[in-house]
N, C-alpha and C positions, 0 to 999 in steps of 0.2 A: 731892673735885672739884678738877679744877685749874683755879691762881692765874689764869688766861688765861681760860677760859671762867667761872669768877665776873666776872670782872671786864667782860669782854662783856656777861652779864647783869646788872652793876649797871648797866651803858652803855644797854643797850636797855629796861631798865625805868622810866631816869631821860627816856628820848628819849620813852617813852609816856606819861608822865606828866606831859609838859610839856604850856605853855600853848598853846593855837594864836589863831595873830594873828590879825585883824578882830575887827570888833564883833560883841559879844554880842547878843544880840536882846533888845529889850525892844517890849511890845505898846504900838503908837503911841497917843496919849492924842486918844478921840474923842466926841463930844457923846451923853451918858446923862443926858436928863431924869429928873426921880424918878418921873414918870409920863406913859404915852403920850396923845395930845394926841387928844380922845374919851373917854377914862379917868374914871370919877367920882371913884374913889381908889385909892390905891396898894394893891396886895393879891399876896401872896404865893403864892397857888396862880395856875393855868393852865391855858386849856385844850390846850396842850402837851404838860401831863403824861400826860392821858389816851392811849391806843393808838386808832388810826384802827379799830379793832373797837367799840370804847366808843362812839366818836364818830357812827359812823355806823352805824343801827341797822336800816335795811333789808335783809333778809335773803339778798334777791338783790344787791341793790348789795355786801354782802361777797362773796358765790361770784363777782363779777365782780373783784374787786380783788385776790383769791387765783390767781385763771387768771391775769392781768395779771401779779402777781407772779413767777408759774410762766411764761408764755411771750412778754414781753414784747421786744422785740428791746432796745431800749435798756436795760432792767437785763442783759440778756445782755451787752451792747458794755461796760458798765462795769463787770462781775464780769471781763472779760477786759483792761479797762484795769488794775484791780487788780491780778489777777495782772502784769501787766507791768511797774505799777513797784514790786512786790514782789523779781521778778526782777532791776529794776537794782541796786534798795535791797543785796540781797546780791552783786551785781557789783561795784557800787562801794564797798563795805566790804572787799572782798577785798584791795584794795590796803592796806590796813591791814597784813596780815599776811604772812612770807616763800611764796613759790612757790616750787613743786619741780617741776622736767621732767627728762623723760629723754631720753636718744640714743643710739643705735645704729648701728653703720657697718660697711659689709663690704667689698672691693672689692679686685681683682685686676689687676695694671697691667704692661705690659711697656716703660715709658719715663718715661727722669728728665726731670727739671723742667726747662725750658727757661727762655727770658725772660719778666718780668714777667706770672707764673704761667701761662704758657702752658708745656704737653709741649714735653719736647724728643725727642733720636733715641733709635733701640731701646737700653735698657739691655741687660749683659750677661745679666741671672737677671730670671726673674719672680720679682715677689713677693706678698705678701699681707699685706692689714691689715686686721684687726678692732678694733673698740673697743666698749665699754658704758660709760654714765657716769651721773652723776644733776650737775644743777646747782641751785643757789638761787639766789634773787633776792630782796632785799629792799630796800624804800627805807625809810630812813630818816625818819619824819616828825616832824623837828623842829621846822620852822615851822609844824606842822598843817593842812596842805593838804589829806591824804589825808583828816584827820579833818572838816574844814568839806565836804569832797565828798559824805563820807558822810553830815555833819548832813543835804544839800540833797537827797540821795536819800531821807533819810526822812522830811523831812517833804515831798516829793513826792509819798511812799508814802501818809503820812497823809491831804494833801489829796486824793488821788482814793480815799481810804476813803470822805473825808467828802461827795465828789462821789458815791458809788455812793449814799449813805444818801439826798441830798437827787433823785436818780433816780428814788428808792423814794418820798418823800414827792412830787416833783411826778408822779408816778405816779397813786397814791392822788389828790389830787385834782384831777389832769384828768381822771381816771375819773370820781371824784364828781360832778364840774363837768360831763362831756359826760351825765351819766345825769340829771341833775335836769333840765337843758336839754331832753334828750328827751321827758322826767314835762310838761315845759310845752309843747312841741309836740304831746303826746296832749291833752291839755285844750285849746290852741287849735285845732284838729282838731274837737274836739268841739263848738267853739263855733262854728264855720263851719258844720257839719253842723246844727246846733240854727237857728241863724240861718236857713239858706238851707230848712228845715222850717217856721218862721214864715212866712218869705216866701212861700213855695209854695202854703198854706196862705190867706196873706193874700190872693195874683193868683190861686185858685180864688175864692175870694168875689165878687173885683171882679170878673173873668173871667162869672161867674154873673149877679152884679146887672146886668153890662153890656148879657150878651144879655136880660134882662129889662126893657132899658132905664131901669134904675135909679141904675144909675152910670155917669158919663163915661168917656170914652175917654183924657181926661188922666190921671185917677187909676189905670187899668187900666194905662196905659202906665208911669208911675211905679212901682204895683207890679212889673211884668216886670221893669223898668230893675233892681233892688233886688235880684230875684230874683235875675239874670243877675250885678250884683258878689258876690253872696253863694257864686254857686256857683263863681265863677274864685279865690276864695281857698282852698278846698278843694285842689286839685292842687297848689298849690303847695305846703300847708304838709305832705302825702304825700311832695312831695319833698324839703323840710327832712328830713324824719322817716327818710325814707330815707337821707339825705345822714351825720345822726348818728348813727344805727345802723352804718354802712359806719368815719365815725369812732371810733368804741368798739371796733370789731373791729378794727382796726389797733392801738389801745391793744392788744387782748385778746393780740394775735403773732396775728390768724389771718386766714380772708378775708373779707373781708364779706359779710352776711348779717344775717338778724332779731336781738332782742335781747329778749331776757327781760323784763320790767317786775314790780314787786315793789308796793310799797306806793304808791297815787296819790299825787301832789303835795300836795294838800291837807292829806292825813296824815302829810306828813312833818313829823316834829315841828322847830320851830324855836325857839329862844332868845333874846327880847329884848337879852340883856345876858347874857354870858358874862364870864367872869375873864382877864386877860389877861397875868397875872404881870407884873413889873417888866421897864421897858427895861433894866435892866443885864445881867438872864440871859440877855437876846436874842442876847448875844456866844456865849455857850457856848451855846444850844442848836437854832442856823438851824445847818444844815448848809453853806450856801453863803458865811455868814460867816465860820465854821470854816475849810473851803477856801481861801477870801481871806487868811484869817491865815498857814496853815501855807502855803501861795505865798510870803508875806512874810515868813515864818523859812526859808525856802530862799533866796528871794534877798536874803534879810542873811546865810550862811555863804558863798554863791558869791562874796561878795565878801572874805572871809576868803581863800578859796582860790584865786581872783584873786591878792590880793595878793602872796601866798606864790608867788606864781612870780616875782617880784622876787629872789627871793634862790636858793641855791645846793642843790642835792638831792645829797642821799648813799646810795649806794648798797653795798650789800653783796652779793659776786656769789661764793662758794666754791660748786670745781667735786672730783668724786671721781667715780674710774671707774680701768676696766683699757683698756690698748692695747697691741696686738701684730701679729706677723706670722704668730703662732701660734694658734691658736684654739684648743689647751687651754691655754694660757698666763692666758686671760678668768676661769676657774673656778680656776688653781692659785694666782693672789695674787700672782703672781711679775711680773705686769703692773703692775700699781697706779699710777695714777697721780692728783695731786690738786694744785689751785690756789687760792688764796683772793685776791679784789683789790677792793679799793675802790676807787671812782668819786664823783668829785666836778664837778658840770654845774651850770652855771648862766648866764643871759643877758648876754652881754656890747655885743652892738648887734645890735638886729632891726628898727629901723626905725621904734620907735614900736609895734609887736605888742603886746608886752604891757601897756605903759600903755591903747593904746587898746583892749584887754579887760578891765582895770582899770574904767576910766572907764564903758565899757560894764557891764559887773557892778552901779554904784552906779546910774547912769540905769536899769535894771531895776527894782532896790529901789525909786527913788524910784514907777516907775509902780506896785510892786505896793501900795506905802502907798497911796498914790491911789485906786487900785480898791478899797481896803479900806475907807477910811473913805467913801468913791463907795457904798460893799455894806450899812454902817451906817446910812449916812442912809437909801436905799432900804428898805431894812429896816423903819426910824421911819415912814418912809410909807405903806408898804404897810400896816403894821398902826394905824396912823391913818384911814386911808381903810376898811377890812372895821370897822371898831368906830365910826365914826359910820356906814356903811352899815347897820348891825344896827338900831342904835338910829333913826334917822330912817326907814327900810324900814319899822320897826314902827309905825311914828304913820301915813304913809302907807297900810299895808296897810289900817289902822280905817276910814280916811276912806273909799276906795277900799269896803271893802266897803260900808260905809252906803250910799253912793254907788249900788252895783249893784241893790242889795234897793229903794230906793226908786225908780230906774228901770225894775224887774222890775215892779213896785205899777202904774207910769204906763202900763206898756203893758199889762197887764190892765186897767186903768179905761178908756183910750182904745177900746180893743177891744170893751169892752163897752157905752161910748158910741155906737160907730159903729154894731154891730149895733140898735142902739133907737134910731137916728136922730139922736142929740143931739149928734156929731161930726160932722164929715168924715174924708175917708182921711188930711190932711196928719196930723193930729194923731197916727193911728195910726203913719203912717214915723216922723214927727218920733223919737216916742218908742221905736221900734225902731232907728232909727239913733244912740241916746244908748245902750241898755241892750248893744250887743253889743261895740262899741267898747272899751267901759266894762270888760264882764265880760275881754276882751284886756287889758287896763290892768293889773286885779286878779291875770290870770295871772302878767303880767310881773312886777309887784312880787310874789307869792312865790315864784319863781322865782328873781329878786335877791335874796331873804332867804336862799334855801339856799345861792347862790352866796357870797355874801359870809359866809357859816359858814364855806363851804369853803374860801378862798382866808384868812380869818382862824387857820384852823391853820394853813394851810401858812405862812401869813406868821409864827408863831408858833415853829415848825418842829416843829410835831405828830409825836407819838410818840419827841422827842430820847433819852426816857432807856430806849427800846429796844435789846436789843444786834441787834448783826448776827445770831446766831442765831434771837431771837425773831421779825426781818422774815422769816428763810428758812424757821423753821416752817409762818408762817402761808403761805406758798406751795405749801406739799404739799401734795397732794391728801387 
């Protein structure tokens, strides 16, 4: 080997292996309780661990989360944002390394050069020139500019990895979430229907004893009155019903239409107290805190590569090719021609440009710490609020049911007073207007219990330690 091109390659291996300026990154230091606030003790499993198949165990609610998966517009837009800064990620690595282009030239001319590169008049001979060449280019990355550009395309890459994962998880449970909401719009549905059956039931009676002259025309009127609220609740909550079904299909990628229902509400089984693992793991395993971080290790190297345009860029530009008049001259060698020249650039006065891209780069950083430790605390909240919602849901749902069975009791007793005289009709409203209400009440609170399951994985970031493969599995058909 020759003394010249060792010595290049000691040059160019020493330039690669330097340090590149700006600050390193280090994870900014942010408030980790030993345990979330709702927590009875600190405990090292979660329900995080488990895969959203585990977790949610009705069997139509999975085939809706797998279509979802499969044709969802918004995991589409983010499998194509991936791809995209996959794409930069190796555009701006490229500059890392020398470029090769090629050129070509033919061209036939019958006049010499005039003034300040303009033709001048006929020469005496036509002539001819061809050329072929290859050139290189390479910069030199001394001050690590190239190299901080490319830390910032890949963890740009990273964070919309981790934007696609947490797509998939708010996915899953807005699916979850609009499917259990509907399980409670069938059962209040059903309660409207049940109620405005009592009533109807109730104003035949009074309706009857009326024309018998047995009962007033007060109580007759009051029952109708009851009747008539009980039946205007019905349409409406048809159209709730309709309204969420329409929302589920837009989850699903399709048009709206009906929707499948799988296991009633009632049976969906719910967990007083689940595991919530430690707040420390919440770093590593939310996807959107993930994201927040790798944002924040890109914009601490942008500001490395900021800096570095402070200073001077070197360039290496050798050119080899043939040129002639002749065009077998190109293939016999006897053309040859070749250049090698380095280039030295750097800013001498722009006005403030590059400082004020500098300064710009650090104001970044500082908003992207902000939003990060902004992403932690929410975090701490969210999964504070689903874990006393589980636990306090569960004391409520006791109460609530007692509550409905012993007003179911009251309007069978009144009903059966009234029929044998020993009542009047108040006492029978009275007590149909406490048991239907009531049994509304009951829905809602386990309705909030499934929701605050759901909304406690994802705040959890349910399913972290699945790969990308295993979510696109369960997408296929």
């Amino acid at each position: 080997m020759r003394p010249r091109a060792s010595a290049w390659i000691v040059v160019a291996a020493a330039v690669l292996a330097g340090c590149a300026i700006g600050p390193d990154y280090k994870r900014p230091a942010v408030m980790e309780p030993q345990t979330f606030r709702g927590q009875a003790t600190a405990e090292a499993a979660s329900l995080a661990d488990a895969a959203w198949w585990e977790v949610f165990q009705d069997p139509v609610l999975k085939e809706l989360i797998r279509e979802a998966l499969r044709n969802n517009y918004d995991v589409r837009i983010a499998a194509a944002r991936v791809q995209e800064a996959r794409a930069g990620f190796v555009a701006t690595r490229s500059d890392q390394f020398p470029s090769l282009d090629y050129s070509g030239a033919a061209g036939r001319s019958n006049a010499t050069p005039g003034l300040v590169g303009s033709l001048g008049p006929q020469a005496p001979t036509t002539s001819n020139f061809y050329s072929l060449t290859l050139a290189m280019s390479w910069e030199l990355d001394i001050w690590g500019r190239i190299r901080r550009a490319t830390e910032a395309a890949r963890a740009t890459l990273l964070a919309t990895e981790d934007a696609r994962r947490g797509v998939w998880l708010t996915l899953v449970s807005d699916l979850a979430q609009a499917y259990f909401e509907l399980l409670a719009l069938d059962v209040q549905l059903q309660i409207a229907r049940n109620s405005t059956d009592a009533y109807q039931r109730t104003y035949d009676l009074f309706l009857d004893r009326f024309q018998l002259g047995v009962a007033s025309k007060l109580e007759t009127a009051r029952a109708e009155g009851a009747l008539g609220g009980a039946q205007a609740t019905i349409p409406q909550f048809e159209s709730n019903i309709v309204a969420k079904e329409n929302q589920i299909a837009i989850l699903l990628g399709k048009s709206p239409g009906p929707i499948l229902r799988g296991t009633p509400m009632y049976e969906q089984p719910v967990v007083p107290v689940v595991p919530a693992g430690l707040p420390s793991t919440l770093l590593t395993r939310r996807p959107d805190l993930r994201q927040a971080e790798q944002q924040l290790v890109s914009a601490n190297a942008r500001i490395g590569a900021a800096k570095a345009e402070f200073f001077p860029k070197f360039n290496l530009t050798p050119l080899i090719g043939t040129a002639s008049p002749e065009f077998s001259a190109l293939t016999g060698g006897s053309a040859t021609i070749w250049a090698v020249a380095g280039t030295l650039t750097g800013p001498l006065f722009n006005a403030g440009r590059t400082l004020g891209n500098y300064r710009a780069t650090v104001a970044q950083w500082d908003q992207a710490k902000l939003l990060y430790e902004q992403a932690v605390l929410t975090a701490l909240r969210e999964v504070s609020d689903a874990l006393t919602a589980l636990s306090k849901l569960s004391e409520a749902e006791t109460g609530q049911d007692r509550s409905v069975k012993a007003l179911a009791d009251a309007v069978d007793r009144a009903t059966d007073r009234y029929r044998q005289g020993l009542a009047n009709y108040f006492e029978v409203l009275e007590a149909q207007q406490q048991l239907y209400p009531a049994q509304n009440t009951l829905a809602q609170i386990r309705r909030d219990r499934l929701l605050s399951h759901v909304r406690l994985y994802r705040a959890l970031g349910g399913g972290w330690s699945l790969t990308d493969a295993q979510w696109q599995d369960q997408a296929q058909p």
